[in-house]
N, C-alpha and C positions, 0 to 999 in steps of 0.2 A: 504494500500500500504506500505506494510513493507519493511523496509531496502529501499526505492526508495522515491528520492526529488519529488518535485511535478514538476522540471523541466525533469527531468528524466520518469516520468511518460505519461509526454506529447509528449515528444520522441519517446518513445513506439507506444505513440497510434499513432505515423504520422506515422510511421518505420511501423506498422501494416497495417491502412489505406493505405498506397504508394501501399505495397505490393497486397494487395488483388485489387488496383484497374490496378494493373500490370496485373494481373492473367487474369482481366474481359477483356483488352482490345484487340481488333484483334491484330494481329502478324504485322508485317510492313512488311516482305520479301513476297513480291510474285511473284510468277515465273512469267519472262516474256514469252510472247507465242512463238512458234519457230520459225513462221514468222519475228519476230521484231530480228531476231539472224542472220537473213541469211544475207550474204553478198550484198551491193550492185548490184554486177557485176550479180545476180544471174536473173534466164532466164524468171523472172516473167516479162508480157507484159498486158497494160493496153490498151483496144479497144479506138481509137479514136486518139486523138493527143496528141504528147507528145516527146518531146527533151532531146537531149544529151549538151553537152558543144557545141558541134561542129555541128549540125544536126536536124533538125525538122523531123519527121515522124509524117505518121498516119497509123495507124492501126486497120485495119476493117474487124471484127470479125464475120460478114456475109455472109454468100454463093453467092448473089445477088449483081449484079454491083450498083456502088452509085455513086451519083456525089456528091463530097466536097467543100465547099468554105473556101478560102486559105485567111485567114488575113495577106498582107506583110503589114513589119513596116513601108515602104513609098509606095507606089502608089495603085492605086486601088486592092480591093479584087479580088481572080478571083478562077473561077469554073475549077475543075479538077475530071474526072472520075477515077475511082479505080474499075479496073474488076475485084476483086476479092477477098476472103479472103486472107489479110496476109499485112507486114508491108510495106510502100509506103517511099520513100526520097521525100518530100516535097518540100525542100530546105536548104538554113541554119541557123542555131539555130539564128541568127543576122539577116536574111531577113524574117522570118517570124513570126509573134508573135503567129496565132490561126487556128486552122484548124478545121470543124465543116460539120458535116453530113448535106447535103440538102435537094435531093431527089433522087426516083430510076431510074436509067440509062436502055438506053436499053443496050442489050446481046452485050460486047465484040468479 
């Protein structure tokens, strides 16, 4: 090791070392998916139950009438038919906590 201190030499080898374990390692940037991008307000709807600030819904994603039972936060649960596919007003996001598929209804 000419011309180089032996503390200079050990430099090297970590300055090399660093480097190549740089090389070896994954990349840290990875794209997020384009879903995790999209705005909130956007028109994605999730079957079943599910609230705004202001509003409880469910939404049943079925062709076939159901009956649901409605978890309010004070008084008893209670049964509600839903004739059809598409999103239901429950009640308010404050009177209701769950809402949850039961069984099949007859024909609306």
């Amino acid at each position: 090791m000419r011309g180089m201190t032996k503390h200079g030499a050990i430099l090297s080898g970590a300055v090399l070392l660093g480097a190549a374990l740089t090389a070896m390692a994954p990349t840290a940037a990875v794209a997020a998916p384009a879903a995790a991008s999209a705005p909130a307000s956007a028109s994605i709807q999730v079957c079943g139950f599910y609230e705004t600030h202001a509003t409880a819904y469910y939404n049943h994603c079925g062709d076939a009438p159901i009956w649901i039972v409605v978890d309010y936060a004070s008084g008893p649960n209670q049964y509600r038919q839903i004739c059809g596919r598409g999103v239901t007003d429950i009640g308010g996001a404050g009177a209701v906590d769950n809402a949850w598929y039961s069984h099949p209804a007859p024909a609306c």
